[in-house]
MARDREN-162634 format. One record per residue (C-alpha): residue number from 1; residue in one letter; y, x, z. Coordinates in Angstrom, 2 decimals, padded with zeros to 5 digits. Example, Ala and Ser with C-alpha at 12.3 -4.5 7.8 and 13.67 -1.06 7.14 Angstrom:
// residues 2
1, a, -004.50, 012.30, 007.80
2, s, -001.06, 013.67, 007.14
END
This chain:
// residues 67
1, x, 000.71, -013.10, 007.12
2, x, 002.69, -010.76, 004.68
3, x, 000.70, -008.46, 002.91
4, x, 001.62, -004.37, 002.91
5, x, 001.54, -002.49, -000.44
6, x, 002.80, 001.27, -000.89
7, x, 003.80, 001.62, -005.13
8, x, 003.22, 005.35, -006.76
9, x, 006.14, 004.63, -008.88
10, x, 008.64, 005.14, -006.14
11, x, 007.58, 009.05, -005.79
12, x, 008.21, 011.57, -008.47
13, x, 005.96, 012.90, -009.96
14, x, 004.93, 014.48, -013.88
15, x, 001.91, 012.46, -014.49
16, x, 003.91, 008.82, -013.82
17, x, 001.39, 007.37, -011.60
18, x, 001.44, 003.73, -011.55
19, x, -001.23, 002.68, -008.90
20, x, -000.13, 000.35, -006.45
21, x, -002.24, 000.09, -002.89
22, x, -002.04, -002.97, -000.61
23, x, -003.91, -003.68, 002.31
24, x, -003.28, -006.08, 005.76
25, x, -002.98, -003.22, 008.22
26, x, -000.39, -000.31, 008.15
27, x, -003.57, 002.14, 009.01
28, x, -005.79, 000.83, 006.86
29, x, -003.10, 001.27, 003.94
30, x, -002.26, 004.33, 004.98
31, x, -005.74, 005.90, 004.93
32, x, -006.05, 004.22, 001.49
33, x, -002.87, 005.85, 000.59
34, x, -003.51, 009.50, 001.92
35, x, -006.80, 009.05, -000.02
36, x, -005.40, 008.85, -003.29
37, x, -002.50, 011.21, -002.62
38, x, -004.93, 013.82, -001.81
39, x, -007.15, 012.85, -004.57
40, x, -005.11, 012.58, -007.18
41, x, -001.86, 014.07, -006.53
42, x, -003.38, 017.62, -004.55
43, x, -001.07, 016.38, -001.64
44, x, -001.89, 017.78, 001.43
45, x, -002.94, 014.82, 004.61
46, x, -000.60, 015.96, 007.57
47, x, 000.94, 013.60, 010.23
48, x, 004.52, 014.28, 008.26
49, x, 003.18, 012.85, 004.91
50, x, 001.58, 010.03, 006.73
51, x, 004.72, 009.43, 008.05
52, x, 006.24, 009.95, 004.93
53, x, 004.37, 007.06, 003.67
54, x, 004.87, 005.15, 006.40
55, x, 008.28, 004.92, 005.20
56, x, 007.66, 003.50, 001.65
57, x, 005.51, 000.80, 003.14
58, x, 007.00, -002.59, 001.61
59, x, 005.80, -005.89, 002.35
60, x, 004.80, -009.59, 000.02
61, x, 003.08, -012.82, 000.44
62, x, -000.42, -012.43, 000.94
63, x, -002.11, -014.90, -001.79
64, x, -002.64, -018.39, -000.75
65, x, -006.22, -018.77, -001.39
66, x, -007.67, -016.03, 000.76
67, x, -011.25, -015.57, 000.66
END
């Protein structure tokens, strides 16, 4: 099962966030991801940034020794 992570570093911005998110589910990563965007960043949640982020959703090997 491939993990998905969403990287800070691939949007622009002045204070050169480096947080990384990952999570098993697109929605669950998502939430996470709108979370700290809004948090953090002073973004705005609307269905276009969500989908926005949907877009920079990458995927990797999950770890082999899952709990």
């Amino acid at each position: 099962m491939a993990r998905k992570f969403i990287d800070c570093r691939e949007f622009p911005s002045e204070m050169k966030c480096t947080i990384a998110i990952s999570a098993d589910s697109t929605d669950e990563l998502v939430n996470a991801a709108v979370t700290h965007a809004v948090s953090v960043h002073g973004e705005h949640d609307s269905p276009q940034f969500r989908a926005e982020l949907r877009k920079a959703i990458h995927e990797m090997e999950a770890p082999r020794n899952v709990a």
